[in-house]
N, CA, C and O of each residue as an XYZ file, in Angstrom:
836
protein
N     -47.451    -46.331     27.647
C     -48.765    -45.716     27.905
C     -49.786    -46.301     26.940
O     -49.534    -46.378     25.738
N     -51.059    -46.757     27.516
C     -52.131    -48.009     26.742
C     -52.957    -46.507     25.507
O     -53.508    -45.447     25.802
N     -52.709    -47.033     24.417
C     -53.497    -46.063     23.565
C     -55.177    -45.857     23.555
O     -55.686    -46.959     23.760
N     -55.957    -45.062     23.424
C     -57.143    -44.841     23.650
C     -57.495    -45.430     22.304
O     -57.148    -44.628     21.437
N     -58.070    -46.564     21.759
C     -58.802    -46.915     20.402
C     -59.681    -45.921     20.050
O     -59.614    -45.305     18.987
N     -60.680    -45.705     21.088
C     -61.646    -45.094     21.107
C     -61.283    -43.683     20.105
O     -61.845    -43.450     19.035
N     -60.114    -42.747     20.795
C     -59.669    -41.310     20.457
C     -59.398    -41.551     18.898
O     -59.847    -40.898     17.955
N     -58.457    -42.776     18.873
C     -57.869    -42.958     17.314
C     -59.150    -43.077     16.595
O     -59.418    -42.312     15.668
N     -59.698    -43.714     16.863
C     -60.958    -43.910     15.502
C     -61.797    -42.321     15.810
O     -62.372    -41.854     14.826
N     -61.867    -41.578     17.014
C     -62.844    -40.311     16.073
C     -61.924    -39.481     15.655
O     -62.390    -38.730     14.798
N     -60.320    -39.200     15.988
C     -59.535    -38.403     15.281
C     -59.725    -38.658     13.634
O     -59.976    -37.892     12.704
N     -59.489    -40.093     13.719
C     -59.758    -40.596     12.157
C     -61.050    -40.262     11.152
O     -61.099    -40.118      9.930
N     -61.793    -40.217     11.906
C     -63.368    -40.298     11.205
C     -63.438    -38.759     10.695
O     -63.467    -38.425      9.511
N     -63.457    -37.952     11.723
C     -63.657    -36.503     11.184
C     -62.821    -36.107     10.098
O     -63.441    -35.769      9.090
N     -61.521    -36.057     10.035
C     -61.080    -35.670      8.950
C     -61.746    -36.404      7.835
O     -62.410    -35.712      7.063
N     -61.672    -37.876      7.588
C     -62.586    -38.524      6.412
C     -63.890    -38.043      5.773
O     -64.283    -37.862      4.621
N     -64.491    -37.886      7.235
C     -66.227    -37.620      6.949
C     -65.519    -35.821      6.011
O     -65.827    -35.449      4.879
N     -64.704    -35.200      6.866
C     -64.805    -33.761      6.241
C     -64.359    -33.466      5.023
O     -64.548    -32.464      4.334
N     -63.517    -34.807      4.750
C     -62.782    -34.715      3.067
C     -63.892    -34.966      2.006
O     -63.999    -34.243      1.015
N     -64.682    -35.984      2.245
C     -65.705    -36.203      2.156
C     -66.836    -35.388      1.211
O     -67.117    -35.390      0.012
N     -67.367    -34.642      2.496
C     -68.191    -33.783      2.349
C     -67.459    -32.725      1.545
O     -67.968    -32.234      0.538
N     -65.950    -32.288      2.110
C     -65.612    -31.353      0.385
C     -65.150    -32.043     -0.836
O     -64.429    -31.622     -1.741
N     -65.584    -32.924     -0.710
C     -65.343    -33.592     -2.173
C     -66.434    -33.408     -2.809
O     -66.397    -33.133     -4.008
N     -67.882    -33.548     -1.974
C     -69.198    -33.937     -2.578
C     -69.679    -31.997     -3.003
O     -70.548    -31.640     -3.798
N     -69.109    -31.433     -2.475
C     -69.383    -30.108     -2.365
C     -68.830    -29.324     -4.080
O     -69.242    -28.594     -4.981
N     -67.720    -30.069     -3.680
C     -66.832    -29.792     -5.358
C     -67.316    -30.727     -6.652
O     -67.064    -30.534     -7.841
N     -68.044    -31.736     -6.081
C     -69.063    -32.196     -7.555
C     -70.245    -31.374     -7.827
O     -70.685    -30.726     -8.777
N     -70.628    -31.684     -6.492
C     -72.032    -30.599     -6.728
C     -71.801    -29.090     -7.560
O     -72.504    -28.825     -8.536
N     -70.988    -28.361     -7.180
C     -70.572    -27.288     -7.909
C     -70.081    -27.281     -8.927
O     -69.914    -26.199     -9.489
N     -69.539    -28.875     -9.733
C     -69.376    -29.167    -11.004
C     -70.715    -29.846    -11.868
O     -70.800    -29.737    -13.092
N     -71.491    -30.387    -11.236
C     -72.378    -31.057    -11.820
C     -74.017    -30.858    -11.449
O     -75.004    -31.293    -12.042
N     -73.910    -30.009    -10.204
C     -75.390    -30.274     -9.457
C     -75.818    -31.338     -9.120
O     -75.618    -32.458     -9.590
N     -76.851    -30.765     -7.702
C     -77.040    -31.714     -6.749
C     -78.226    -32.878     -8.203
O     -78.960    -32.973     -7.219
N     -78.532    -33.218     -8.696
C     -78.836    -33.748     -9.472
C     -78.227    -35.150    -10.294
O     -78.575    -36.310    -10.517
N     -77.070    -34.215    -10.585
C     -75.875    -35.486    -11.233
C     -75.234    -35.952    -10.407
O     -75.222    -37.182    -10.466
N     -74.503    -35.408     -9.398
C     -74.048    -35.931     -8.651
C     -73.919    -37.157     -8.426
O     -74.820    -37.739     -9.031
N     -73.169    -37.985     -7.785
C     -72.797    -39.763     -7.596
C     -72.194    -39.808     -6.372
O     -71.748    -38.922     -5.643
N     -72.268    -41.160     -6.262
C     -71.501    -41.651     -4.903
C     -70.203    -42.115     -5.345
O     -69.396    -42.360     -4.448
N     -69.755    -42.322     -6.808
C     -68.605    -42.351     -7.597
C     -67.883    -41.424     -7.478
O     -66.836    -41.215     -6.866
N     -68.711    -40.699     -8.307
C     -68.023    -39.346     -8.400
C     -67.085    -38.958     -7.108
O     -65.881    -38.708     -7.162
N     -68.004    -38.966     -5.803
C     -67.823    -38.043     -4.846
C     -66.238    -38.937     -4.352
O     -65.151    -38.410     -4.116
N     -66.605    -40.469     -4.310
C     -65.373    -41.007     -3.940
C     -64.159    -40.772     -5.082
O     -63.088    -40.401     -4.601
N     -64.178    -40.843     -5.667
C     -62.934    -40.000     -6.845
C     -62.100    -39.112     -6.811
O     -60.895    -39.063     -7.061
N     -63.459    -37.821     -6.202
C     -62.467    -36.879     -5.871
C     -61.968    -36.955     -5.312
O     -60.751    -36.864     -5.477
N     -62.784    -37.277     -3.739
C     -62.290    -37.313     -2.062
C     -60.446    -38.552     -2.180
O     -59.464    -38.309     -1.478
N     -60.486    -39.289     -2.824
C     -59.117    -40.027     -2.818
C     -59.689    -41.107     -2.222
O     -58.860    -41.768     -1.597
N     -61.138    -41.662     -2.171
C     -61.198    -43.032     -1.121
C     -62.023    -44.218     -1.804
O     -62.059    -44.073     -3.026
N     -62.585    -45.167     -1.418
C     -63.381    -46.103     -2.154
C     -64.695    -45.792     -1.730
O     -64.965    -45.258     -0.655
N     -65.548    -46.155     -2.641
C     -66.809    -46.181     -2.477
C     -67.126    -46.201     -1.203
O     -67.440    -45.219     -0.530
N     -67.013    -47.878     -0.668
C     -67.325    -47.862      0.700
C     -66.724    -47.202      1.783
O     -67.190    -47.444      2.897
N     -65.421    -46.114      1.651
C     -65.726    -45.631      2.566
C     -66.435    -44.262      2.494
O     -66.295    -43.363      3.323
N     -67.258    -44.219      1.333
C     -68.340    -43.312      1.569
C     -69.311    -43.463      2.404
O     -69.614    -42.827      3.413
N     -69.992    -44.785      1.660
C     -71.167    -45.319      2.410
C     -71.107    -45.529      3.861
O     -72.090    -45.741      4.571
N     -69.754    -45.448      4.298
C     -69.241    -46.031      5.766
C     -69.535    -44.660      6.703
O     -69.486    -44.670      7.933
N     -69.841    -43.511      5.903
C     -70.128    -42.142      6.900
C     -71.405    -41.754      6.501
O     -71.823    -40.906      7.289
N     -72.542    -42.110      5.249
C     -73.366    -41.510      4.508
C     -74.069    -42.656      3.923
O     -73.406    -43.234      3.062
N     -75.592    -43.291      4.230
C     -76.385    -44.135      4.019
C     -76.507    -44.125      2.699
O     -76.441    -45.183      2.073
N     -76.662    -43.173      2.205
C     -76.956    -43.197      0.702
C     -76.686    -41.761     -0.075
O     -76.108    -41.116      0.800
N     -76.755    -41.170     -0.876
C     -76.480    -40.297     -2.152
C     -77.272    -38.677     -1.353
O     -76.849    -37.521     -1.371
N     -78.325    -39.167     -0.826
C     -79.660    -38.063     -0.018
C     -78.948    -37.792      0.912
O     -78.948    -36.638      1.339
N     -78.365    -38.501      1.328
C     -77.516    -38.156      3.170
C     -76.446    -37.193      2.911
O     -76.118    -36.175      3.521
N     -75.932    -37.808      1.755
C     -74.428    -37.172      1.725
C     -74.887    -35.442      0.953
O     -74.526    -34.398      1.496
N     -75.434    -35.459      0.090
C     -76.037    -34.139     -0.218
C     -76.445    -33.203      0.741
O     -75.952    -32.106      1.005
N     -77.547    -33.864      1.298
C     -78.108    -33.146      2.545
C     -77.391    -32.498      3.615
O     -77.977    -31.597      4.215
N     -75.832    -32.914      4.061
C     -74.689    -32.833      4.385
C     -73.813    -31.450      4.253
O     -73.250    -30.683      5.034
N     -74.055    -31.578      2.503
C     -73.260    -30.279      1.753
C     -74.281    -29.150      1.820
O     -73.935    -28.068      2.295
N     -75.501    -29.339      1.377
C     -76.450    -28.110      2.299
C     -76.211    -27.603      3.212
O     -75.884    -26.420      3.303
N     -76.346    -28.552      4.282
C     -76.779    -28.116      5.616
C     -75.346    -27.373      6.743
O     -75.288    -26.864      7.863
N     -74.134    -27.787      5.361
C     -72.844    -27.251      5.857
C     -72.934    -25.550      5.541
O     -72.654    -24.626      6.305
N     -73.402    -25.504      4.211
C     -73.418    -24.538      3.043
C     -74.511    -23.714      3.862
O     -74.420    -22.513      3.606
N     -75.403    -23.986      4.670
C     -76.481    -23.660      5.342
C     -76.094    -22.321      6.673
O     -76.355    -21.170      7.022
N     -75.164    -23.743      7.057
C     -74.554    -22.921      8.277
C     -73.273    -21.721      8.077
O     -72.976    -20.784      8.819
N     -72.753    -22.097      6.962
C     -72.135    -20.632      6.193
C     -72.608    -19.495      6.574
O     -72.171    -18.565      7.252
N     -73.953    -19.802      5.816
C     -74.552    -18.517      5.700
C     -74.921    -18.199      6.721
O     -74.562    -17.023      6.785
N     -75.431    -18.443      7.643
C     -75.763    -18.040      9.020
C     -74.778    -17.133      9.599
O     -75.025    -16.103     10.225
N     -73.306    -17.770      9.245
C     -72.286    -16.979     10.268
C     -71.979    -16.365      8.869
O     -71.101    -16.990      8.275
N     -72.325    -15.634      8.411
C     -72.041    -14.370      7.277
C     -72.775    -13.557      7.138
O     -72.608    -12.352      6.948
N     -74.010    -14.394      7.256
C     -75.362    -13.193      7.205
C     -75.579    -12.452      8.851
O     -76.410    -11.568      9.063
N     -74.605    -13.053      9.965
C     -75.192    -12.368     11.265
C     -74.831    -11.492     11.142
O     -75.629    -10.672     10.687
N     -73.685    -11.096     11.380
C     -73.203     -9.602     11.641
C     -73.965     -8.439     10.988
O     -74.367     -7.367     11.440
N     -74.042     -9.134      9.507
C     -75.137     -7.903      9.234
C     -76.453     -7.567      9.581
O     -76.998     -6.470      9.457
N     -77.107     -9.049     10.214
C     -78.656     -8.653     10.610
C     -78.083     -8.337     11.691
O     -78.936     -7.662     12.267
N     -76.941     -8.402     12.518
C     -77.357     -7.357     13.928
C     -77.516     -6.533     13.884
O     -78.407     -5.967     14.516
N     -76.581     -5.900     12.955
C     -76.132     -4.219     13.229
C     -77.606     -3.644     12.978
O     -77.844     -2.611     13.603
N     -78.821     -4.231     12.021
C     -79.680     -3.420     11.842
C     -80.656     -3.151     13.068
O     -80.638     -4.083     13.872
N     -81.475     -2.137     13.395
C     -81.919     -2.100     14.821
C     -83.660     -2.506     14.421
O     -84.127     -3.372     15.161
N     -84.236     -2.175     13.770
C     -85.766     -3.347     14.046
C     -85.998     -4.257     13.471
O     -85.688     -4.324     12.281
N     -86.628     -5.283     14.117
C     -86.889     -6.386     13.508
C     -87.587     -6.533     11.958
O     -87.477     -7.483     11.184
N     -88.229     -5.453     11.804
C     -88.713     -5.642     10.081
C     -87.005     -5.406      9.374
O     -86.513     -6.255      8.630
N     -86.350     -4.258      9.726
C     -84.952     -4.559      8.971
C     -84.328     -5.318      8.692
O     -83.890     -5.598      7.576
N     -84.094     -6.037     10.168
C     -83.297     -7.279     10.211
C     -83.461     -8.429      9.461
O     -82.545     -9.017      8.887
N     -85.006     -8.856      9.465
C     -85.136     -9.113      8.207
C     -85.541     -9.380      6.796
O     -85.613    -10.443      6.180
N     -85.868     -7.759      6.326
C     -85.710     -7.466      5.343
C     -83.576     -7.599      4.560
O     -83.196     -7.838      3.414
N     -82.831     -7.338      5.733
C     -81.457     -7.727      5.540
C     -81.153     -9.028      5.288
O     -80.281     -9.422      4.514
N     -82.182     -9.957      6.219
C     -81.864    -11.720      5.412
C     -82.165    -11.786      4.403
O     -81.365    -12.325      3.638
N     -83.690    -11.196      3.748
C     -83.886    -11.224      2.551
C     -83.348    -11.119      1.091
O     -83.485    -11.774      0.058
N     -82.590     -9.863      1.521
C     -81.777     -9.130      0.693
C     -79.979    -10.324      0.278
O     -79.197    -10.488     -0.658
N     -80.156    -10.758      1.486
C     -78.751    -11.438      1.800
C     -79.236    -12.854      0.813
O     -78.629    -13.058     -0.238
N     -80.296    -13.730      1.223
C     -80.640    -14.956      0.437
C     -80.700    -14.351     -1.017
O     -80.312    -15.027     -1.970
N     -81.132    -13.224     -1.161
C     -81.652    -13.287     -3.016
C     -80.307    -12.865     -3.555
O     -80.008    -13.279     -4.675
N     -79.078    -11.751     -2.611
C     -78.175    -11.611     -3.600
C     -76.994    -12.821     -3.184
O     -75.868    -12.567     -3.610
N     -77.087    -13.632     -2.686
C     -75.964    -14.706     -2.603
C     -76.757    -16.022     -3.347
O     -76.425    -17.094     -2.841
N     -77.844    -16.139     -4.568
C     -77.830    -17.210     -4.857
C     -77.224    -17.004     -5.795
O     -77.799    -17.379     -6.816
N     -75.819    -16.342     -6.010
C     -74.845    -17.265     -7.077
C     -73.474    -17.205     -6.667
O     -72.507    -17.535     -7.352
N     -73.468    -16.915     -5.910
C     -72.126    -17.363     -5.191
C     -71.447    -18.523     -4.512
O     -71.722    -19.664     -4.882
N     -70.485    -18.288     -3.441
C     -69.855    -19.691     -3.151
C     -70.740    -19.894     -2.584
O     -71.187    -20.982     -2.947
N     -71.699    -19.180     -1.351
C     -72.326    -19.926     -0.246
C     -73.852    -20.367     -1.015
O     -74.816    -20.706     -0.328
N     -73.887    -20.330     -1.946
C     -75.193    -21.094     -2.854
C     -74.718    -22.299     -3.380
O     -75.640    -23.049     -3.702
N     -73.448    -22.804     -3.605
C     -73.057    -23.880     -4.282
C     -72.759    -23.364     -5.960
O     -73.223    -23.998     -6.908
N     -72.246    -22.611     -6.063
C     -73.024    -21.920     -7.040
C     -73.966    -22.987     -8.105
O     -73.650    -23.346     -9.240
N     -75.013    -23.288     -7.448
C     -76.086    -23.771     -8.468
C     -76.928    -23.212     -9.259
O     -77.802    -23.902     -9.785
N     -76.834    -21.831     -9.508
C     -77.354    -21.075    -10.536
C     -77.225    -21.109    -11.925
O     -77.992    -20.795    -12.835
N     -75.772    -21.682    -11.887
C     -75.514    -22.562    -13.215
C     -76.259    -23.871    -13.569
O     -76.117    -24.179    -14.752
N     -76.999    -24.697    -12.853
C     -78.279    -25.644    -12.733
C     -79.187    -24.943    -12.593
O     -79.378    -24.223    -11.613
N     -80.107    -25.081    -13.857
C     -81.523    -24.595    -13.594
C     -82.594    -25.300    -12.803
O     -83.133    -26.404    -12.876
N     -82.699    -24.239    -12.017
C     -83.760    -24.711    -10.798
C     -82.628    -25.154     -9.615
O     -83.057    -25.197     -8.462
N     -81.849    -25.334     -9.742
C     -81.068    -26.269     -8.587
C     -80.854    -25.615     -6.973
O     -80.524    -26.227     -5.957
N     -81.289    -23.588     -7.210
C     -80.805    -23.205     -6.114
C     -82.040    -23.315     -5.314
O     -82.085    -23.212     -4.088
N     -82.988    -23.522     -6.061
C     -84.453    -23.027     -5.629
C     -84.725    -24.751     -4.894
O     -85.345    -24.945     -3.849
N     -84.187    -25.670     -5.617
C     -84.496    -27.014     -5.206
C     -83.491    -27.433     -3.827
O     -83.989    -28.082     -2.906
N     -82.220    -27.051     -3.791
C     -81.479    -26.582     -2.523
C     -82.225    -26.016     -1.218
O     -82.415    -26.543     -0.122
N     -82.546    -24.874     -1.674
C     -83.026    -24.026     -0.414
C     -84.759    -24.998      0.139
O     -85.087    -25.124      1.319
N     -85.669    -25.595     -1.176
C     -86.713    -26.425     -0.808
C     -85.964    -27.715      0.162
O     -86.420    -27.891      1.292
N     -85.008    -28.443     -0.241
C     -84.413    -29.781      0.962
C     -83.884    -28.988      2.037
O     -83.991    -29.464      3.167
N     -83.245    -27.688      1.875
C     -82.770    -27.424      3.928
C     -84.243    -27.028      4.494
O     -84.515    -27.149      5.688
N     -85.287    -26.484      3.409
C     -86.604    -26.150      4.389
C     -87.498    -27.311      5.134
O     -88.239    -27.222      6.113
N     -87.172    -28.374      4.352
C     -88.062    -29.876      4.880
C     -86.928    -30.258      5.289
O     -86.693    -31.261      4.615
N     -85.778    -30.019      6.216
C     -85.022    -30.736      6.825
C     -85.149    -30.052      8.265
O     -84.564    -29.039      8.649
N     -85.976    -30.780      8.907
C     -85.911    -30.400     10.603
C     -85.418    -29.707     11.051
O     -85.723    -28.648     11.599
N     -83.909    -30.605     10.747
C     -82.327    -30.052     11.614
C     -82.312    -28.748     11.209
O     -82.418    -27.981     12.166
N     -82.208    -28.144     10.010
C     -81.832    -27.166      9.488
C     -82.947    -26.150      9.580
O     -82.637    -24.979      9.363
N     -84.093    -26.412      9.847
C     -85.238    -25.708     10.069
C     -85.139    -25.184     11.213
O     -85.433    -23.990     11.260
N     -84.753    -25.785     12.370
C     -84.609    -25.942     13.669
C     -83.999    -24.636     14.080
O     -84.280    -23.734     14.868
N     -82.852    -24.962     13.044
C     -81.566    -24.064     13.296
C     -81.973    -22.277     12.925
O     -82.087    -21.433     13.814
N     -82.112    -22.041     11.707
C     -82.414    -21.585     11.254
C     -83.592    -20.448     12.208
O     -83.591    -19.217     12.191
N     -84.605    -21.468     13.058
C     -85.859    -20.907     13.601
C     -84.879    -20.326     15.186
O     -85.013    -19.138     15.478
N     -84.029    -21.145     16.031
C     -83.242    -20.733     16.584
C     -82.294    -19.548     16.883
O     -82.014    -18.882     17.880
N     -81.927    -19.575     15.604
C     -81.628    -17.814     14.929
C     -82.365    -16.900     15.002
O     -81.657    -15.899     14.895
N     -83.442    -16.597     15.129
C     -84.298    -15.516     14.763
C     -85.170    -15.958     16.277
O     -86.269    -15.422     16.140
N     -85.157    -16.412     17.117
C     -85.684    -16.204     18.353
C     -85.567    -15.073     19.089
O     -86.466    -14.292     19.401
N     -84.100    -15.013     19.420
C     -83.536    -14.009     20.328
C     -83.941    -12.639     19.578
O     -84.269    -11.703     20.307
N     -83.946    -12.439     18.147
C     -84.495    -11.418     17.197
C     -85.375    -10.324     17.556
O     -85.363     -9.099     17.681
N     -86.752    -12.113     17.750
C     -88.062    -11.515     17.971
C     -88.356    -11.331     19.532
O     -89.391    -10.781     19.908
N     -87.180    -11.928     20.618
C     -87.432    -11.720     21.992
C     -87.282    -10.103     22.098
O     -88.225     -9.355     22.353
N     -85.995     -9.701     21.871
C     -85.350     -7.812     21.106
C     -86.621     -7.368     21.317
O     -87.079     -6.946     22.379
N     -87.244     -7.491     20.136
C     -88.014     -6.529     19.471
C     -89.818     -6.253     20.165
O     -90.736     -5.447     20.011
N     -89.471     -7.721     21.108
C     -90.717     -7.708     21.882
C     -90.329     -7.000     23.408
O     -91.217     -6.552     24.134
N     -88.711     -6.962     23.826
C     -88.793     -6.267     24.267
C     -88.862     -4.693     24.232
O     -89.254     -3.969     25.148
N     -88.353     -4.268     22.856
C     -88.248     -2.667     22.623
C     -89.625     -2.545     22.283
O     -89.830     -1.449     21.762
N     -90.784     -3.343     22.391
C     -92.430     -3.280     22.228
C     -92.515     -2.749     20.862
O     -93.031     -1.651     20.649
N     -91.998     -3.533     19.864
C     -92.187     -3.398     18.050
C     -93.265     -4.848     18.014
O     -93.955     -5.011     17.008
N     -93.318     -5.509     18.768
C     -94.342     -6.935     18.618
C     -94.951     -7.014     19.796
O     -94.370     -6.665     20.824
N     -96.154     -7.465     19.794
C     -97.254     -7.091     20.999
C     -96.336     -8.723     22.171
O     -95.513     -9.582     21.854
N     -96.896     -8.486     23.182
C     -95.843     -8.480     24.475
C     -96.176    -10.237     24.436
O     -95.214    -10.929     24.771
N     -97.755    -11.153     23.964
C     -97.672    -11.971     24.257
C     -97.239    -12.874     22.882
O     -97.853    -13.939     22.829
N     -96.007    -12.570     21.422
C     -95.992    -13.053     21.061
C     -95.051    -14.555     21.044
O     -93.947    -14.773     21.543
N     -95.706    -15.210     20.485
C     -94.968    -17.272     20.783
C     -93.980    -16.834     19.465
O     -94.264    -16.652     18.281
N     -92.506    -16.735     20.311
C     -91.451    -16.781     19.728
C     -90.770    -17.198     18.921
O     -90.017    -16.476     18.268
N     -90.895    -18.877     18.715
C     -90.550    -20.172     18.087
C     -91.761    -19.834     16.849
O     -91.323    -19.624     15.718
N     -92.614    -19.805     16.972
C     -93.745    -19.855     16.023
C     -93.578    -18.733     15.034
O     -93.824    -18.942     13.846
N     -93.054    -17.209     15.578
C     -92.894    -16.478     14.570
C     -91.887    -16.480     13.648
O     -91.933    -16.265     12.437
N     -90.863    -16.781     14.450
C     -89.625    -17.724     14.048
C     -90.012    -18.326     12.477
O     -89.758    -17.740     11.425
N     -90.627    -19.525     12.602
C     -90.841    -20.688     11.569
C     -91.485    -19.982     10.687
O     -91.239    -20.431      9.568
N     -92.618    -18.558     10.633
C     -93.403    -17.852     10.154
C     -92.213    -16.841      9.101
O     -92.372    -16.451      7.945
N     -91.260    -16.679      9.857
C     -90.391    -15.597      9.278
C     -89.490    -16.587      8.064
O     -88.973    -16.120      7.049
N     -89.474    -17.681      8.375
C     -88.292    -18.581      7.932
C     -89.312    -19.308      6.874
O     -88.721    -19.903      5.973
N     -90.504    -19.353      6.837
C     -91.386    -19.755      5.418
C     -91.433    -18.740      4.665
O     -91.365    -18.999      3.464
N     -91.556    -17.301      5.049
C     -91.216    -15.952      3.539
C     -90.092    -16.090      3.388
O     -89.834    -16.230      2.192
N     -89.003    -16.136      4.194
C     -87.750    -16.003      3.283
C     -87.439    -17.149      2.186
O     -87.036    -17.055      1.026
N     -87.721    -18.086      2.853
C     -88.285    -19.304      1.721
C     -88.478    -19.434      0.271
O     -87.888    -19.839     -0.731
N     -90.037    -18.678      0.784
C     -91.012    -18.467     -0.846
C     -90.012    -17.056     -1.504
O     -89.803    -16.888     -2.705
N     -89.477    -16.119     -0.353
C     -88.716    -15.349     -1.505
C     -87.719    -15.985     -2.860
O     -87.785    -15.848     -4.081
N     -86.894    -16.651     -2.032
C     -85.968    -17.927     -3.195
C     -86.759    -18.202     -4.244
O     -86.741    -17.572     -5.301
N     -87.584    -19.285     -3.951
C     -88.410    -20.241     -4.498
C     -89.861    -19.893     -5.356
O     -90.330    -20.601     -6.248
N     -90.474    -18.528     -4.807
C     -91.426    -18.523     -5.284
C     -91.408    -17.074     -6.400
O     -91.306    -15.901     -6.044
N     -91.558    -17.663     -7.997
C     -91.300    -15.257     -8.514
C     -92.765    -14.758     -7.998
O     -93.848    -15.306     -7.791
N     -92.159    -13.229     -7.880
C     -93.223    -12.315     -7.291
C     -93.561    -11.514     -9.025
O     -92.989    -11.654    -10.106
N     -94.724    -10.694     -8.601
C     -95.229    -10.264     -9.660
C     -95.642     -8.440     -9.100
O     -96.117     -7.484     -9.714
N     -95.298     -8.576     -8.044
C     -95.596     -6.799     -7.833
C     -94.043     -6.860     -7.021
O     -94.116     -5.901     -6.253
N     -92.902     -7.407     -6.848
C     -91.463     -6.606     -6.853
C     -90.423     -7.326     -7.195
O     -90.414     -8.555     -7.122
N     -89.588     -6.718     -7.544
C     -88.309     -7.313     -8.754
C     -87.275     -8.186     -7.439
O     -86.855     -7.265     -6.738
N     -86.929     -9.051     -7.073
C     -86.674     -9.693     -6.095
C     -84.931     -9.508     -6.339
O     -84.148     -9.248     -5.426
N     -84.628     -9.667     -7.490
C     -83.261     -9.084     -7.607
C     -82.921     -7.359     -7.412
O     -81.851     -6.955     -7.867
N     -83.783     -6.451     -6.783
C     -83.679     -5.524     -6.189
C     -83.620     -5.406     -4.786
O     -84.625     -5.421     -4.076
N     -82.558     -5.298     -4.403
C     -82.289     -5.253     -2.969
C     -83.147     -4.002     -2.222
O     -83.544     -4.098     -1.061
N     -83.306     -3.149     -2.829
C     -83.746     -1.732     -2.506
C     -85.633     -2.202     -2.317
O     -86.288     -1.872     -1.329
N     -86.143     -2.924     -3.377
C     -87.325     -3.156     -3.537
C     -87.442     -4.505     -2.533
O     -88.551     -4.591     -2.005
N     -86.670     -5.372     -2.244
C     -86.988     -6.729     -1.584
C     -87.039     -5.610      0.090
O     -88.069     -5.722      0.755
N     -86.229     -4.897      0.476
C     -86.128     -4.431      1.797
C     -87.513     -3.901      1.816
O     -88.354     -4.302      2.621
N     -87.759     -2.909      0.833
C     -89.230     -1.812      1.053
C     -90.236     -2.933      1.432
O     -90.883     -2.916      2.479
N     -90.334     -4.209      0.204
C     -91.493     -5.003      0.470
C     -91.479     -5.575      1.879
O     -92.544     -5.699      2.484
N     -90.444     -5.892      2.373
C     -90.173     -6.699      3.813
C     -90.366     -5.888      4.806
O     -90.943     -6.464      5.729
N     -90.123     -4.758      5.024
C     -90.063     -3.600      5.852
C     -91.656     -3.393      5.781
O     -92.090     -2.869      6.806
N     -92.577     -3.669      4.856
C     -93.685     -2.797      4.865
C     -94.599     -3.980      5.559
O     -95.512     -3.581      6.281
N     -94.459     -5.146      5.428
C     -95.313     -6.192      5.454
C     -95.065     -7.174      6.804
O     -95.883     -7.937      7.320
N     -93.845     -6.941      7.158
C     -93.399     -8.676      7.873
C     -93.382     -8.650      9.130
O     -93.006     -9.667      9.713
N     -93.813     -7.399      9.944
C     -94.669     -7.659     11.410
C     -95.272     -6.943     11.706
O     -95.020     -6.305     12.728
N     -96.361     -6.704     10.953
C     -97.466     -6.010     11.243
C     -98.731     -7.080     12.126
O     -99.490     -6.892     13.077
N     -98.444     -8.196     11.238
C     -98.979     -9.366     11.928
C     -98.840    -10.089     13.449
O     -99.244    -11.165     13.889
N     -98.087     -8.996     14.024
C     -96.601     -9.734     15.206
C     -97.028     -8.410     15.931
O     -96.635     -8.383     17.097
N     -97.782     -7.231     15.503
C     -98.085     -5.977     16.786
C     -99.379     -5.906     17.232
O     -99.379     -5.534     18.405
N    -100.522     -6.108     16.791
C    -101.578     -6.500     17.327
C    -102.188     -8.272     17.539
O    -101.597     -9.078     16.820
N    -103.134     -8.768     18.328
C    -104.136     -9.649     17.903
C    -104.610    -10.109     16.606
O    -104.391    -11.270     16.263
N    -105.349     -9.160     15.727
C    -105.758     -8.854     15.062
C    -107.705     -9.303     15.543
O    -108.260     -9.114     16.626
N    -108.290     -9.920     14.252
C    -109.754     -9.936     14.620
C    -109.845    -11.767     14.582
O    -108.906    -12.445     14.165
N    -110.717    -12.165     14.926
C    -111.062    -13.224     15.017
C    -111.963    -13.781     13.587
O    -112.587    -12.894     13.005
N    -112.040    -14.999     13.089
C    -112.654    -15.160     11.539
C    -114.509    -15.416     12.096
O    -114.900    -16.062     13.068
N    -115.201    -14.777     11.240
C    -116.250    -15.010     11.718
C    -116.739    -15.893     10.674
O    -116.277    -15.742      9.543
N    -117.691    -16.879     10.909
C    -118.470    -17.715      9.902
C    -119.747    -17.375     10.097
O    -120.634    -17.893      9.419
């Protein structure tokens, strides 16, 4: 029976590319995305340089990689709990709560031990399309819910509030607040709950000049 080349080389590739990427995952969590190497990463993984470069253009690719894996973690950890909550300001005020108390854990890399590193993490999956994409994808069906239980006025653009919801959770990471303690889960929900679609139930007014 004539062997498929084709099958053998992607059976082959995935496991590589995936050893790979947990190799680069286990520097990063030793060194931060910062120190990190394309040495390094081949060292751990058991392979040569080039066959790093042979799955990953350069040092940015292969990082971007361990994010955007680390990315999708969280997605399937954080759902279950934003379903169960029933309005959309809960739901997420619950992501909120979920990004500020998991930046030191596994699904952060734990880069909290690098200063600045979680905040510089969560800034590359926000300027990464793919992961933006994804991310905005998630929270569609959210805001379709909630426009149908009429919590958001009937003609709101879905995708758009989406990307709107996914820039505060953002600046929550990345940016300190000065009127609530962001490592308060109790205080990050109140602030999110009070603020994050009020903008999403009326029109509002038009800017006059």
């Amino acid at each position: 029976m004539p062997v498929d080349v084709s099958a053998v080389g992607r059976e082959e590739t995935a496991p590589t590319r995936d050893r790979i990427v947990d190799a680069a995952e286990r520097c990063i969590r030793r060194w931060g995305i910062r120190r990190v190497s394309m040495n390094d990463v081949a060292r751990e993984a058991g392979v040569s340089r080039g066959s790093v470069y042979r799955y990953f253009a350069d040092r940015e690719a292969l990082v971007q990689a361990v994010l955007e894996r680390s990315s999708e973690r969280q997605i399937e950890t954080a759902e279950p709990t934003i379903r169960r909550r029933r309005t959309l300001a809960a739901q997420v005020a619950e992501a909120a709560v979920f990004i500020r108390s998991h930046l030191d854990d596994e699904l952060s890399l734990g880069l909290r031990v690098h200063p600045d590193e979680a905040e510089l993490a969560t800034l590359r999956l926000a300027r990464a399309e793919q992961t933006l994409g994804r991310w905005i994808e998630f929270w569609v069906p959210y805001l379709e819910a909630a426009r149908d239980r009429g919590e958001v006025r009937a003609d709101l653009e879905a995708r758009a509030a989406a990307e709107w919801i996914m820039r505060i959770l953002v600046s929550l990471v990345t940016i300190p607040s000065v009127t609530v303690d962001l490592k308060d889960p109790a205080q990050v929900r109140r602030y999110v709950e009070a603020h994050i679609v009020r903008g999403f139930r009326s029109e509002g007014k038009g800017v006059t000049r």
